[in-house]
Backbone as a printed PyTorch tensor [residue, N CA C, xyz], in Angstrom:
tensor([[[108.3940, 126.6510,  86.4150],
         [107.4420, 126.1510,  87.3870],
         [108.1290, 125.1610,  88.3130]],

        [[108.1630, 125.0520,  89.5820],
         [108.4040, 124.3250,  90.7150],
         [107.9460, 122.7030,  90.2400]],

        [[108.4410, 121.8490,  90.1260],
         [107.8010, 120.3410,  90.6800],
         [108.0650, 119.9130,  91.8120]],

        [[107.0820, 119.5350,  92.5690],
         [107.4400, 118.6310,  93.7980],
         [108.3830, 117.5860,  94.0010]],

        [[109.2560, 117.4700,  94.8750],
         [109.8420, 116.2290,  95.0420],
         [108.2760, 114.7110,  95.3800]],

        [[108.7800, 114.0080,  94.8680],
         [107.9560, 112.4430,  94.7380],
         [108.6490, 111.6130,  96.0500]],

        [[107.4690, 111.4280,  97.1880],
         [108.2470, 110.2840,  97.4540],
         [108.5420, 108.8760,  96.7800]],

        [[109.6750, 108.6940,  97.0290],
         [109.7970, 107.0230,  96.3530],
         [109.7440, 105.8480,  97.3640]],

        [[109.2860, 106.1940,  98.3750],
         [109.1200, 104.4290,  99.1010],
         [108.1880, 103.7190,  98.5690]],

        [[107.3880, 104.0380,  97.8470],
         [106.5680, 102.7680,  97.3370],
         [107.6660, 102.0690,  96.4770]],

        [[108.4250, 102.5510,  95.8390],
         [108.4620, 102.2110,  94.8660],
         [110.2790, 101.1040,  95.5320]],

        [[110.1410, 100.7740,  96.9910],
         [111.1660, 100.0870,  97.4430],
         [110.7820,  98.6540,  97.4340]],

        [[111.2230,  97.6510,  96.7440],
         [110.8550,  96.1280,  96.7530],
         [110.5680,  95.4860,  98.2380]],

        [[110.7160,  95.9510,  99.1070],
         [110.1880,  94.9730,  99.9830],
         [110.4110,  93.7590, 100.7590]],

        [[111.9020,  93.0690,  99.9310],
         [112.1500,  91.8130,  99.7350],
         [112.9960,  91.4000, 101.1540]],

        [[113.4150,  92.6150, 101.6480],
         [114.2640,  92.1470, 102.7940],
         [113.6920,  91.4870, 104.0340]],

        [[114.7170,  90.3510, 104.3860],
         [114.3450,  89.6110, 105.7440],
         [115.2810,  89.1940, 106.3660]],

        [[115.2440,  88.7270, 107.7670],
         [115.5490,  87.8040, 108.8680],
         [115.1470,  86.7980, 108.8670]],

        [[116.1300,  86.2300, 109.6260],
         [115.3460,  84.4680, 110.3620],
         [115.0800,  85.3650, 111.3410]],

        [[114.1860,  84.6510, 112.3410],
         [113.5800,  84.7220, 113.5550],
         [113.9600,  83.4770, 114.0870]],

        [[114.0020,  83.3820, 115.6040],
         [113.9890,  82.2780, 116.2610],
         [113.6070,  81.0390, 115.7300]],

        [[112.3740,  80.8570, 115.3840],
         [111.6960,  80.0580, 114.9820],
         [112.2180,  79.3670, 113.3170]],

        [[113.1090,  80.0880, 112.6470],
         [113.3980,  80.1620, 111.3800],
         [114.8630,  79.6390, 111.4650]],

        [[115.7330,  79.9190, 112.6020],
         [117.2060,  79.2560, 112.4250],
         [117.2030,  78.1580, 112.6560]],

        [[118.1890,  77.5770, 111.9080],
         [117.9150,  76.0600, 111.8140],
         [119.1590,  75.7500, 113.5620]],

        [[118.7050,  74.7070, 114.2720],
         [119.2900,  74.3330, 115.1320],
         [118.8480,  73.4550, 115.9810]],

        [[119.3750,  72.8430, 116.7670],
         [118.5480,  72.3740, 118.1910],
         [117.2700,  73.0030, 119.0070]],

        [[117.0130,  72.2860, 119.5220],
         [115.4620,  73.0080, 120.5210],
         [116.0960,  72.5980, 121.8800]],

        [[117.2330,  71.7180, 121.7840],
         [117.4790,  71.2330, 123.1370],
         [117.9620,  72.4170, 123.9540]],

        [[117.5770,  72.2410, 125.4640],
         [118.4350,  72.8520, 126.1920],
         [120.1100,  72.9000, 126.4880]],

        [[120.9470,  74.0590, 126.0570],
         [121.8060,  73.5200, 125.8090],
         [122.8270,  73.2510, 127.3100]],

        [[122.3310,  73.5450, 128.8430],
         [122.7870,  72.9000, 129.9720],
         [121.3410,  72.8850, 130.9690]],

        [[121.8100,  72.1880, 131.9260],
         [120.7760,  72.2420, 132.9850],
         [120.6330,  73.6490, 133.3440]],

        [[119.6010,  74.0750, 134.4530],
         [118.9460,  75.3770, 134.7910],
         [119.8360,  75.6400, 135.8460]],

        [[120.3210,  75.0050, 136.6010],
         [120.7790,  75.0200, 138.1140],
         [122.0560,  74.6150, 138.0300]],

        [[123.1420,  75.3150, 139.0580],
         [124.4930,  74.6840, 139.7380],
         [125.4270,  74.8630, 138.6620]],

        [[125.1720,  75.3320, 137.4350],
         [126.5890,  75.9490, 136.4220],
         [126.9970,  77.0910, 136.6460]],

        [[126.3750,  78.1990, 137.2070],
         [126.9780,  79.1550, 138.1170],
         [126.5130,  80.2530, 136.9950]],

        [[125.9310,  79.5640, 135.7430],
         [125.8550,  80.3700, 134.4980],
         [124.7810,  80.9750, 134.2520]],

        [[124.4150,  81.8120, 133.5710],
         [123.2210,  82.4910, 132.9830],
         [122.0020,  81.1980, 132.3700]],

        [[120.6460,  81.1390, 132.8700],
         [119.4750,  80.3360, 132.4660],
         [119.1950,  80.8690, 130.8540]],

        [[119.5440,  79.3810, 130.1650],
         [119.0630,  79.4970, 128.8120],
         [118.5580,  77.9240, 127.9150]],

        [[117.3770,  77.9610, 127.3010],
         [116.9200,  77.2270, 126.9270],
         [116.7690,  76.7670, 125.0590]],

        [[117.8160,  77.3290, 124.4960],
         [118.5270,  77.4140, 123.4580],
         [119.3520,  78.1660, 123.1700]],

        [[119.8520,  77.2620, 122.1130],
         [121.3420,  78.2150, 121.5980],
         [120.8070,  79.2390, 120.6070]],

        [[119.7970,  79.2080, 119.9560],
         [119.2580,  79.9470, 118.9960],
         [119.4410,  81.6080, 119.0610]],

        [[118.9080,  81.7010, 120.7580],
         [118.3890,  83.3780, 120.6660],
         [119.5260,  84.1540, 120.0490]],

        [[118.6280,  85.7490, 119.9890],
         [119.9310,  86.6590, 119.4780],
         [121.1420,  87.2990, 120.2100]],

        [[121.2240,  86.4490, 121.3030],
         [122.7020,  86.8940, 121.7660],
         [123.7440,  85.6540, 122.1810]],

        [[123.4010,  84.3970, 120.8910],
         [124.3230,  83.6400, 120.7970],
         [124.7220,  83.8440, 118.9160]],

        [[126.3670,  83.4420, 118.6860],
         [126.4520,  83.8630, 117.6410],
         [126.0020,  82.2930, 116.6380]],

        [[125.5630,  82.5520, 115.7240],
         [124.4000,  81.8800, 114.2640],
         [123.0900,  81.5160, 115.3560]],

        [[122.4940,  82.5820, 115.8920],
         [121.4770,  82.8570, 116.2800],
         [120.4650,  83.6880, 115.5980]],

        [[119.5330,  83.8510, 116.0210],
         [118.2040,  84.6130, 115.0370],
         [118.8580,  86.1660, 115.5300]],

        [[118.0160,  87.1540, 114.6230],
         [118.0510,  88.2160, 114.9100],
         [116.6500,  88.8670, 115.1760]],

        [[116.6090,  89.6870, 116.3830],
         [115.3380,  90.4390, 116.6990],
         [114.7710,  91.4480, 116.1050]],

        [[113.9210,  91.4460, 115.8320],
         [113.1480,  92.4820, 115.5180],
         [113.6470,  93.4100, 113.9580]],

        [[114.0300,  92.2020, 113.1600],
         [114.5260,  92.5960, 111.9940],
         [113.3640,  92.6990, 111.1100]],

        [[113.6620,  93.1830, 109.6200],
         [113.2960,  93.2810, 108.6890],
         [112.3230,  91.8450, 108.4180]],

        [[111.2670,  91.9450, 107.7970],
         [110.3320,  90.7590, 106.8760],
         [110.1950,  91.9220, 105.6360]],

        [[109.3700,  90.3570, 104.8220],
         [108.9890,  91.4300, 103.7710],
         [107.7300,  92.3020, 103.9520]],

        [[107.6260,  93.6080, 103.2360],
         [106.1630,  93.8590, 103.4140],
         [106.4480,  95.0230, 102.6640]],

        [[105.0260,  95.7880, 102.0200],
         [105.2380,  96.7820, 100.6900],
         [104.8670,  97.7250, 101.4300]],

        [[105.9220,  98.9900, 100.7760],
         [105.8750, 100.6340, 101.3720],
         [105.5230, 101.1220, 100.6010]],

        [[104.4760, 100.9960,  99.9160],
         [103.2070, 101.1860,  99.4300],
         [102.2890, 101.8270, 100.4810]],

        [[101.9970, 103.7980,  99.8990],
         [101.2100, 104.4170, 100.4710],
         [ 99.6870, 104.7540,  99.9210]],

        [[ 98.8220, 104.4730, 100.5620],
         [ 97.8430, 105.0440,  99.3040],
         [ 97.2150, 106.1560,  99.6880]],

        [[ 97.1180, 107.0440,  98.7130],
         [ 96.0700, 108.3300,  98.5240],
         [ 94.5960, 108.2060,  98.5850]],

        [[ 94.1390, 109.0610,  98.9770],
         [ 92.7150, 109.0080,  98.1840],
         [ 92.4580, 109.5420,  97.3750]],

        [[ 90.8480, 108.5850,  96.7550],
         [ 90.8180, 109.4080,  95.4160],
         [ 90.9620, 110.5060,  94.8380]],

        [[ 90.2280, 111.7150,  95.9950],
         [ 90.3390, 112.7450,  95.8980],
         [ 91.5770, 113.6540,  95.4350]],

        [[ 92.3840, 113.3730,  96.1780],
         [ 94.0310, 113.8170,  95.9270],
         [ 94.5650, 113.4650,  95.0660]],

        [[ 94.4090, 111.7910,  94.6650],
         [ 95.1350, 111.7200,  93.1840],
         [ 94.2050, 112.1650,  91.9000]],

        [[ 93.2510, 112.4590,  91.8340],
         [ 92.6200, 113.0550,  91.0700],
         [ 93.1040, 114.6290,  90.6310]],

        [[ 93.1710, 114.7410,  91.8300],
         [ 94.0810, 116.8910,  92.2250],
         [ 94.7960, 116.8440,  91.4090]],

        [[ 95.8820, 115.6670,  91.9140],
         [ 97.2760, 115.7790,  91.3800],
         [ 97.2310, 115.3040,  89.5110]],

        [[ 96.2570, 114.5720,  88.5800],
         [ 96.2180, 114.3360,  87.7170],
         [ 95.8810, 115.3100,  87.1080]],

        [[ 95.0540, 116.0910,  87.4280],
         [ 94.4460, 117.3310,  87.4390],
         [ 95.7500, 118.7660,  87.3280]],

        [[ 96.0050, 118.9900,  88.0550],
         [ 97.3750, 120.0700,  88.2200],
         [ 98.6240, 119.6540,  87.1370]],

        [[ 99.0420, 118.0010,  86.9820],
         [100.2590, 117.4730,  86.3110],
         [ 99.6440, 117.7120,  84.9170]],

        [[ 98.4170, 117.5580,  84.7030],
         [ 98.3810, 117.8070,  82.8130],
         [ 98.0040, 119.4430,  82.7690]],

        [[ 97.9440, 120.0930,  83.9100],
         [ 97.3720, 121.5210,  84.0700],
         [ 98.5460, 122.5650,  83.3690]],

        [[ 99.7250, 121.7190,  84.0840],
         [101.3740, 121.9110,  84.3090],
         [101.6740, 121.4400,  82.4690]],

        [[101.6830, 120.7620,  81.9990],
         [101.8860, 120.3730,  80.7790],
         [101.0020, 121.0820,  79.7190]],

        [[ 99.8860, 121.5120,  80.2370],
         [ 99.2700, 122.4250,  78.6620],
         [ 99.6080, 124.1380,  79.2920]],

        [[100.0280, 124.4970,  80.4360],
         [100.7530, 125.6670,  79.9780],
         [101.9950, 125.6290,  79.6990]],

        [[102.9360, 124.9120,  79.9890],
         [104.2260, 124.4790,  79.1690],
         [104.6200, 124.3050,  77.7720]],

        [[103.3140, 123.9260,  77.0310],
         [102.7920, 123.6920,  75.8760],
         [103.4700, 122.5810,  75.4710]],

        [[103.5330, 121.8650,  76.0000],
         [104.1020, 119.8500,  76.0040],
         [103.0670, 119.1910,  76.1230]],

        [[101.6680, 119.6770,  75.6050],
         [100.8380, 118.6640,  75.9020],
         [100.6270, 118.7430,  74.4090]],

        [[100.1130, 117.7720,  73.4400],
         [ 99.4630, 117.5330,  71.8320],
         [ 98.5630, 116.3670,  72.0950]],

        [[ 97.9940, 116.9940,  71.1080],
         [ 96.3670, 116.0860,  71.0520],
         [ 96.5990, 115.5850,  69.7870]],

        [[ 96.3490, 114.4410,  69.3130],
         [ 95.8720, 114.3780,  68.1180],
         [ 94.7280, 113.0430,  67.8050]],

        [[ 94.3340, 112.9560,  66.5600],
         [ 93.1220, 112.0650,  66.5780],
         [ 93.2570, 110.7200,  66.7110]],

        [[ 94.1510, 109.8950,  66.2570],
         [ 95.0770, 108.7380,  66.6550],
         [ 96.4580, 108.9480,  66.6920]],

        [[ 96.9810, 107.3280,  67.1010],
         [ 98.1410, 107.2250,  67.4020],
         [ 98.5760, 105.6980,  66.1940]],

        [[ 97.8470, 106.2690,  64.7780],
         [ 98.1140, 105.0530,  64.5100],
         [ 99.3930, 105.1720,  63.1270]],

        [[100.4250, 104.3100,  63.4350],
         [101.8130, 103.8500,  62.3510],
         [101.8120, 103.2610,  61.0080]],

        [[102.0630, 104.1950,  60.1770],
         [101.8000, 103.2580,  58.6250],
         [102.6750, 101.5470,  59.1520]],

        [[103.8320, 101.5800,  59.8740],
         [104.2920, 100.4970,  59.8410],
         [104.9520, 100.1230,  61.2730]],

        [[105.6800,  99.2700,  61.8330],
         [106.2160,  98.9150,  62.4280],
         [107.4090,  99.2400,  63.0280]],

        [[108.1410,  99.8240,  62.0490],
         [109.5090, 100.4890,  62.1460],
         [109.9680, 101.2800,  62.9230]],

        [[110.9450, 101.3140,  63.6220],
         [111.3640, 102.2450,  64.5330],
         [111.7200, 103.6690,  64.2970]],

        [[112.0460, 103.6340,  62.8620],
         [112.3760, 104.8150,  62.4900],
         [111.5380, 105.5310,  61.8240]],

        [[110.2030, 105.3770,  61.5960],
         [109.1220, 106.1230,  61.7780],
         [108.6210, 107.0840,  63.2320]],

        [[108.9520, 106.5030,  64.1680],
         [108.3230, 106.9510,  65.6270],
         [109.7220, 107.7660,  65.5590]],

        [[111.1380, 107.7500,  65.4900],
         [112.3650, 108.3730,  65.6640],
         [112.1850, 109.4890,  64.5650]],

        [[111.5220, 109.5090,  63.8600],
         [111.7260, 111.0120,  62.4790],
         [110.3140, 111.8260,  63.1090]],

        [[109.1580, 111.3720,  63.7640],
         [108.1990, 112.1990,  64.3610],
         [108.9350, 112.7740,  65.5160]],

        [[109.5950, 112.3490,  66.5910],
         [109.9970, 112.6630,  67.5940],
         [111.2650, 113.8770,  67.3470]],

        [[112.1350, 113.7190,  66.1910],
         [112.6170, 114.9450,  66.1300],
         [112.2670, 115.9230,  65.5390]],

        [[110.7510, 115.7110,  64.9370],
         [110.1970, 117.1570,  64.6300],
         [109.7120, 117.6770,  65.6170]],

        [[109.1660, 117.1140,  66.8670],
         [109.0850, 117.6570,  68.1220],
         [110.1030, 118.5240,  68.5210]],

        [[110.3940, 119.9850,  68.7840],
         [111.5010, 120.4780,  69.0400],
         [111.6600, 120.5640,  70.7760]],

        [[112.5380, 120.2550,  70.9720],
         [113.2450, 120.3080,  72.7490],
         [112.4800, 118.9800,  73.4070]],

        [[112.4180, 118.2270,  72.6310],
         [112.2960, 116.8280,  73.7010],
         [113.2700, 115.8280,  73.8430]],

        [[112.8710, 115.6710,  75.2690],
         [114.0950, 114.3580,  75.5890],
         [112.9030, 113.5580,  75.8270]],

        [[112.2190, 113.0590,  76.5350],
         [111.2090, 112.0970,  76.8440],
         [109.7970, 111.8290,  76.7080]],

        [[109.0930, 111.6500,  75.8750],
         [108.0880, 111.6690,  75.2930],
         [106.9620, 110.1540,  76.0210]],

        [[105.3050, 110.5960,  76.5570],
         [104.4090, 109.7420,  76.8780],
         [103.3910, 110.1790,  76.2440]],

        [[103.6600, 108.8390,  75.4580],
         [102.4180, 108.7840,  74.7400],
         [100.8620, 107.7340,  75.1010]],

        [[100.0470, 108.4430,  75.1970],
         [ 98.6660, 107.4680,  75.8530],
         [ 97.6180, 108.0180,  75.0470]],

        [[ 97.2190, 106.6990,  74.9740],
         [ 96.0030, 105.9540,  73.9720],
         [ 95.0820, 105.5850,  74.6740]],

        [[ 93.8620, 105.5730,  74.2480],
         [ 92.5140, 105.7370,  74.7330],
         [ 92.3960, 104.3250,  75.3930]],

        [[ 92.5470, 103.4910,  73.7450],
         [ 92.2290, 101.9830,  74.6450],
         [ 93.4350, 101.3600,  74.5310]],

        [[ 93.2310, 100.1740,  73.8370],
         [ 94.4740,  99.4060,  73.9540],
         [ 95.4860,  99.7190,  72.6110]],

        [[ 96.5970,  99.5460,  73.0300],
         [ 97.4150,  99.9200,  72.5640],
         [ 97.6990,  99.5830,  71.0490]],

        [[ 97.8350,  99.9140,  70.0760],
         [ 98.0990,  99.2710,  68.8260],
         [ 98.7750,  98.3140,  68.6950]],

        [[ 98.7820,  97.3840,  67.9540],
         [100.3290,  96.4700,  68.0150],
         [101.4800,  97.0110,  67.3780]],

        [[100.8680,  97.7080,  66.3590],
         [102.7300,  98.3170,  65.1670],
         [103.0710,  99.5800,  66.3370]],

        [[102.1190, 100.6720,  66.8880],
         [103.0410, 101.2450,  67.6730],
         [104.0620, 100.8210,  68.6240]],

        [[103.5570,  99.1820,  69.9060],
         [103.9570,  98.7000,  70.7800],
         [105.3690,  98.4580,  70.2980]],

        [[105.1680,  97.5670,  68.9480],
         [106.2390,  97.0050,  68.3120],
         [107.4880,  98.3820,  67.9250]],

        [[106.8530,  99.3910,  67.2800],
         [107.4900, 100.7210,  66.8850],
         [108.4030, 101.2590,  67.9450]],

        [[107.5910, 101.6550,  69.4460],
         [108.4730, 101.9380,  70.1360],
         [108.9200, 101.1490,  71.5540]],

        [[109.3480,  99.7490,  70.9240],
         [109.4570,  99.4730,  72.1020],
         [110.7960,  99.3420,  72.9210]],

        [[111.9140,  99.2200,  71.2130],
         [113.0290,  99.5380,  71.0730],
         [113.7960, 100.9150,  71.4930]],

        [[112.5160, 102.0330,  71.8600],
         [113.5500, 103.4360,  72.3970],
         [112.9720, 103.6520,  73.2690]],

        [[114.1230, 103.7920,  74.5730],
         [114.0350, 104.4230,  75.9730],
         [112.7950, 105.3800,  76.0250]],

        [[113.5820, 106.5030,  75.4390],
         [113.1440, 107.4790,  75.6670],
         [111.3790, 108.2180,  75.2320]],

        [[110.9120, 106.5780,  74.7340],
         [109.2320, 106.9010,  74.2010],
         [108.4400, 105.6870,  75.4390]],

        [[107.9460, 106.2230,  76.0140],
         [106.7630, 105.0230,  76.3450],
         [105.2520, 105.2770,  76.0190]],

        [[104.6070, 103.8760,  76.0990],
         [103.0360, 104.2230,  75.5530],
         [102.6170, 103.5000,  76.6790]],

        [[101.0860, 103.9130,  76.7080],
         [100.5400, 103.4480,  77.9170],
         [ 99.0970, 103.9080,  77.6340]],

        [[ 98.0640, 103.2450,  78.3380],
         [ 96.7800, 103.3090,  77.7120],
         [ 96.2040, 104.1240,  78.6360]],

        [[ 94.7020, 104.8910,  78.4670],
         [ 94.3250, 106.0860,  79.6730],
         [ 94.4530, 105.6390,  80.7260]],

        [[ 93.8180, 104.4230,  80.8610],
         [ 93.5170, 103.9290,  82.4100],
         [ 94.6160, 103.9380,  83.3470]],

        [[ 95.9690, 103.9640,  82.5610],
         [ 97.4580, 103.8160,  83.3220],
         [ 98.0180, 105.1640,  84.1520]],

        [[ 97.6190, 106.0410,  83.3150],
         [ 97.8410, 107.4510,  83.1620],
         [ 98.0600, 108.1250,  84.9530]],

        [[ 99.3850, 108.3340,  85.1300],
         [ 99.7280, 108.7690,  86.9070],
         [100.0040, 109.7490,  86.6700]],

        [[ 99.9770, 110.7420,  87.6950],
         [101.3300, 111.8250,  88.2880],
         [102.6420, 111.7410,  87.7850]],

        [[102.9850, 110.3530,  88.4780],
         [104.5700, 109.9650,  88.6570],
         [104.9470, 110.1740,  87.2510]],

        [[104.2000, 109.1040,  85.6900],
         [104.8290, 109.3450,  84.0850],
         [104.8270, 110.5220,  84.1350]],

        [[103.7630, 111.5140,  84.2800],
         [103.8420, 112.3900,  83.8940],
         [104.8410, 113.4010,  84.0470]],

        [[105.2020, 113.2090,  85.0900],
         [106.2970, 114.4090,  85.7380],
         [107.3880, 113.6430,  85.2520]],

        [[107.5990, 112.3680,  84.9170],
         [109.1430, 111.3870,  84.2950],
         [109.1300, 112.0970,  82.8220]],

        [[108.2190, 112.0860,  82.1640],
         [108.2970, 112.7580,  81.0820],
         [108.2910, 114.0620,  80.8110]],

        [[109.1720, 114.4120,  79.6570],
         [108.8480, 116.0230,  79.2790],
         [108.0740, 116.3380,  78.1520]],

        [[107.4270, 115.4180,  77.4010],
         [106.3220, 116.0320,  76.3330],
         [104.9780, 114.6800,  76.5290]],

        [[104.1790, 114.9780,  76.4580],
         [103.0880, 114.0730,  76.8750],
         [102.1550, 114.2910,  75.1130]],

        [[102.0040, 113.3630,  74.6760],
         [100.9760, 113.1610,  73.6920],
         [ 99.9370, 111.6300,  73.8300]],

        [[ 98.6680, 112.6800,  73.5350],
         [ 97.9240, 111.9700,  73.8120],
         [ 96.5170, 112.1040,  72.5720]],

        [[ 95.9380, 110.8360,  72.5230],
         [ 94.7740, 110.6150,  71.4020],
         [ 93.4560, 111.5010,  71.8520]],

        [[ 92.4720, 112.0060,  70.7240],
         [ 91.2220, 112.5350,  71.8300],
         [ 90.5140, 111.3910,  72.4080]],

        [[ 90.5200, 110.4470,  71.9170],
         [ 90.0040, 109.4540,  72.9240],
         [ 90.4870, 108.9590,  74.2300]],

        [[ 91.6080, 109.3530,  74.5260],
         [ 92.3140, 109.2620,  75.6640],
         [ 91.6700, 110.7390,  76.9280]],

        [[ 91.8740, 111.8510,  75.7970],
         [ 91.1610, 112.9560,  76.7000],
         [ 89.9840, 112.7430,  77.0300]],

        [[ 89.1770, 112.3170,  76.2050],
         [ 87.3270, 111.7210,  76.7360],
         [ 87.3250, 110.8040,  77.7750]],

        [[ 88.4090, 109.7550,  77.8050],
         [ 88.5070, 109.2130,  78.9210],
         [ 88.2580, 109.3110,  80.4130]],

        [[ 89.4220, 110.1400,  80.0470],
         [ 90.4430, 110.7120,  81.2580],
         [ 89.3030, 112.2570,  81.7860]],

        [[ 88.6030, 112.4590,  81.1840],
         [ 87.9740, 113.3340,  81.5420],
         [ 86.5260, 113.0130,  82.3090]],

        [[ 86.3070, 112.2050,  81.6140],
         [ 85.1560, 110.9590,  82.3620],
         [ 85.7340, 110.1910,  83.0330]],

        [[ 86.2560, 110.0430,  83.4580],
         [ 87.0590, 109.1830,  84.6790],
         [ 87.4180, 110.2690,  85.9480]],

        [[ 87.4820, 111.5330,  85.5730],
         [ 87.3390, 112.4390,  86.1900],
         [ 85.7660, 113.2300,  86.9180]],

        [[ 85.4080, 112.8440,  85.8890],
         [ 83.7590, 113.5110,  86.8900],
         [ 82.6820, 112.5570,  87.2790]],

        [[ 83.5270, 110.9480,  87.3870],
         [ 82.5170, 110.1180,  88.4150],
         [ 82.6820, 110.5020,  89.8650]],

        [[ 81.5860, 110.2260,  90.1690],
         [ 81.3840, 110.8350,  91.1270],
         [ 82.3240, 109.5060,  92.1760]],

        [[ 82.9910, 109.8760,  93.2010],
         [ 83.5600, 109.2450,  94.0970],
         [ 82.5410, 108.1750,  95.3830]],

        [[ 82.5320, 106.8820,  94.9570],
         [ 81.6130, 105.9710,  96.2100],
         [ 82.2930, 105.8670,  97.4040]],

        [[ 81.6130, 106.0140,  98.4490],
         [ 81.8530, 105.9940,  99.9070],
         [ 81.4390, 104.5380, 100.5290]]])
């Protein structure tokens, strides 16, 4: 089956900037009279075509962060677990709960899973503590509760397990009706 390429600009920090005029540190003075220097009229040294001057029309911060509507990301939640139960990488089971803490409990389930590299696991509500603790130590497991539940994990991962209380969720979260 085809997956879409994802854009990733949201997912670019944002953080970059300029000084602006107003932001380089310097004089405000004029740095000659207006008249009789034979020279170009300028009323600081600041602008951007003196050098440790501001730069124009640069970068600030601000988030490339796109948003969807509901409608569409609903589609797409819709199609990505559509994509995973004919793949047959999707498992249900009744909890997600760990006799213990240990890491190597969650590591001896995961290789009875045959052909996985990356495993998401989501839980109805909040997360257990011995699972959190269980896997928090391996890459290659994350947990995450329904309400979290994207496109993007889904397609990062290659086996998705999930609680039935997570499917009741996620399924009712699916047939509210959309407010305008």
């Amino acid at each position: 089956m085809h997956v879409p390429i994802i854009a990733r600009t949201c997912l670019s920090q944002g953080t970059h900037s300029t000084k602006t005029i107003s932001e380089v540190s310097g004089t405000g003075r004029k740095p000659y009279k207006q008249k009789g220097t034979g020279r170009a009229r300028h009323g600081t040294l600041r602008g951007c075509q003196f050098r440790g001057g501001a730069t124009m029309h640069g970068p600030k911060p601000r988030s490339h962060a796109f948003k969807l509507q509901k409608k569409v990301r609903r589609l797409g939640l819709k199609i990505a677990l559509s994509a995973r139960t004919a793949e047959g990488k999707l498992c249900i089971f009744e909890d997600l709960e760990v006799p213990s803490h240990k890491t190597k409990n969650i590591v001896q389930y995961i290789k009875q899973m045959d052909d996985t590299k990356k495993v998401l696991l989501v839980d109805g509500g909040d997360i257990d503590k011995k699972l959190k603790l269980a896997t928090q130590n391996l890459h290659y497991v994350n947990v995450i509760p329904s309400i979290g539940l994207n496109v993007y994990s889904i397609l990062q991962h290659d086996t998705l397990v999930m609680t039935r209380d997570a499917v009741n969720r996620i399924v009712e979260r699916m047939h509210t009706p959309i407010s305008r």
